[in-house]
C-alpha positions as CSV (number, residue, x, y, z in Angstrom):
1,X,-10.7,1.7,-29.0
2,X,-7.9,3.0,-27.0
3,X,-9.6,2.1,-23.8
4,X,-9.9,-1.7,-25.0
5,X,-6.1,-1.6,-26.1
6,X,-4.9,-0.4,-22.7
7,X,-6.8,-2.9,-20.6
8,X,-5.5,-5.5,-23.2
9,X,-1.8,-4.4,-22.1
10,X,-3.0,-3.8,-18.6
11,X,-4.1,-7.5,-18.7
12,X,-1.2,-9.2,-20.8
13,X,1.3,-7.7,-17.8
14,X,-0.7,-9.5,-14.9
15,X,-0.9,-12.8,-17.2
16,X,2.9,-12.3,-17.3
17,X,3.9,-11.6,-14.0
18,X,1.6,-14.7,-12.6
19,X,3.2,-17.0,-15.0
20,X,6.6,-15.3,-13.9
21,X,6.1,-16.1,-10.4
22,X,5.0,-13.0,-8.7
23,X,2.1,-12.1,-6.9
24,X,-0.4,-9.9,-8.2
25,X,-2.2,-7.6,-6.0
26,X,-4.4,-5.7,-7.6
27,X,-6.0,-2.3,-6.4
28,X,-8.2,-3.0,-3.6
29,X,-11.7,-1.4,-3.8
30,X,-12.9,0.1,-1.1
31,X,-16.5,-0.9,0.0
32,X,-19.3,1.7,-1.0
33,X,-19.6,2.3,2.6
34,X,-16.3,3.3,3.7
35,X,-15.9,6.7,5.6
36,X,-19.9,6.3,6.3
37,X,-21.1,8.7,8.7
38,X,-23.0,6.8,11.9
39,X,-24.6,7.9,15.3
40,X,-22.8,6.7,18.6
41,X,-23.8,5.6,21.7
42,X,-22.6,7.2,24.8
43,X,-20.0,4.8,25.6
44,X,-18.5,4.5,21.7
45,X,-18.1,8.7,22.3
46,X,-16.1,8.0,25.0
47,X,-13.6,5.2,24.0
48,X,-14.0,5.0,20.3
49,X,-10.3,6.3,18.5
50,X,-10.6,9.5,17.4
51,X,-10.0,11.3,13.3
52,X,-10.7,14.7,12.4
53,X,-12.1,13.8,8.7
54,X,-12.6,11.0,6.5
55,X,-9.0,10.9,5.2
56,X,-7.8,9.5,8.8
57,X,-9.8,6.1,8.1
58,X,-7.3,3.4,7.7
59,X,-7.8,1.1,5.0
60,X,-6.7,-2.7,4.3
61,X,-3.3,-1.7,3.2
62,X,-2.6,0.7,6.1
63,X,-4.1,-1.9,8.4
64,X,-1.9,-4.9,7.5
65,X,0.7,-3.0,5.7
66,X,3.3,-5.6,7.8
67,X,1.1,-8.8,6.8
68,X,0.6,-7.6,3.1
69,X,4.6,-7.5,3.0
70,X,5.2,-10.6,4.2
71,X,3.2,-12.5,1.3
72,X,5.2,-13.7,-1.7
73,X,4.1,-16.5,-4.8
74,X,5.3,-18.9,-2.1
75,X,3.1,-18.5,0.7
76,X,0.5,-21.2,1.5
77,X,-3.0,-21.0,3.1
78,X,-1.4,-21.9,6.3
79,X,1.3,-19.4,6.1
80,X,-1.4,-16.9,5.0
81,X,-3.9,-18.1,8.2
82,X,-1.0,-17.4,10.3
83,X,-0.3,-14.1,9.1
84,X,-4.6,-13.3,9.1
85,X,-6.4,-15.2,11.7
86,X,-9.5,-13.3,10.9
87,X,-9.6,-14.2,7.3
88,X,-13.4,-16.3,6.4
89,X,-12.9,-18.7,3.6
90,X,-15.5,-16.9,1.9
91,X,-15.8,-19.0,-1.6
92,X,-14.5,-21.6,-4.4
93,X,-14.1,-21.0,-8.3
94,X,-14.3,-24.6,-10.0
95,X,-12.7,-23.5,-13.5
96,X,-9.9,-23.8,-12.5
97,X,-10.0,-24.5,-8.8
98,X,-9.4,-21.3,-6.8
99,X,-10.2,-20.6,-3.5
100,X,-10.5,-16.9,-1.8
101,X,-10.8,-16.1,1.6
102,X,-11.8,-12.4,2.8
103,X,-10.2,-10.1,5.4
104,X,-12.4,-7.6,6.6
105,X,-12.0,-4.1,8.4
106,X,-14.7,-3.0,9.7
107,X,-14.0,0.2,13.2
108,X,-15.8,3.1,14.1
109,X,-14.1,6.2,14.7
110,X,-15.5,9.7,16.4
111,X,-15.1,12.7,14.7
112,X,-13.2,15.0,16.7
113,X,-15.8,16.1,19.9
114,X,-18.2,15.6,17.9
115,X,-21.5,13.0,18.8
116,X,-20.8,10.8,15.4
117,X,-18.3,9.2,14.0
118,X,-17.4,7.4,10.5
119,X,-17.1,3.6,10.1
120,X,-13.7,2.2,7.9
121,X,-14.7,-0.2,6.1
122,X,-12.9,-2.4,3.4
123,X,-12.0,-5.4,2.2
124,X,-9.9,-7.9,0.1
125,X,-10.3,-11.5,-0.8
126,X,-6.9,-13.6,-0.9
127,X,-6.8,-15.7,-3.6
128,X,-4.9,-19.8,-3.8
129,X,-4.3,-22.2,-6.3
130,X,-3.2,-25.6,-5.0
131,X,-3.0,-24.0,-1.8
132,X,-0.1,-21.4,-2.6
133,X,-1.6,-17.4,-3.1
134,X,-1.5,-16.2,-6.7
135,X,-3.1,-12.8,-5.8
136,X,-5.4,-10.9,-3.8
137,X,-7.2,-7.9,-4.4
138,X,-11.1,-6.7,-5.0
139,X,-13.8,-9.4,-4.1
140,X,-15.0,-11.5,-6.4
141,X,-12.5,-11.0,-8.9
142,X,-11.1,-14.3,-9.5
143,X,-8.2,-14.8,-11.6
């Protein structure tokens, strides 16, 4: 019962804050993959960046820490494409009308000396409503 009463609260102050204006980014989740360990070829040994352990793998927000900053409950798809080249329109809600686009990291890094590396891999979807951003976060979770 408590459980249900703080995720009621928790989703009452994102209601509020959208209606107030803001932009709501919610907690991105990192993809099940992230920090996988993978075999390298020869040449990815030799020019890959290095990290000493899983903790070095950037994520979204350490990626595009500068971009993330410059959003605000102002900024348009084209202000946004601008800002993310990369990003794939990736789908449409109809109910009401919401579309997200996805920015993807996706680098392998080589452990050290070591023959294998880890791949980073994350991702957030970007979320507009008559073309102005109302929130990004996880994929798939529309507003």
């Amino acid at each position: 019962m408590m459980r249900a009463n703080t995720l009621g609260i928790a989703a009452l102050g994102v209601l509020l804050a959208a209606a107030a204006g803001c932009v709501v980014a919610i907690g991105n989740e990192t993809t099940a993959n992230h920090g996988a360990r993978v075999a390298l070829t020869p040449t990815e040994r030799s020019s890959l960046p290095v990290v000493q352990s899983k903790s070095e793998l950037p994520t979204i927000r350490e990626r595009y820490s500068a971009q993330l900053m410059a959003l605000g409950p102002s900024t348009t798809v084209e202000q946004f494409r601008a800002l993310f080249p990369e990003a794939k329109f990736v789908q449409r809600s109809e109910q009401p009308p919401v579309d997200a686009y996805s920015v993807e990291l996706v680098q392998k890094y080589r452990v050290g000396n070591k023959s294998y590396g880890y791949l980073a891999r994350d991702e957030a979807w970007f979320y507009f409503q008559n073309n102005t951003l109302i929130k990004w976060g996880a994929p798939h979770s529309f507003p």
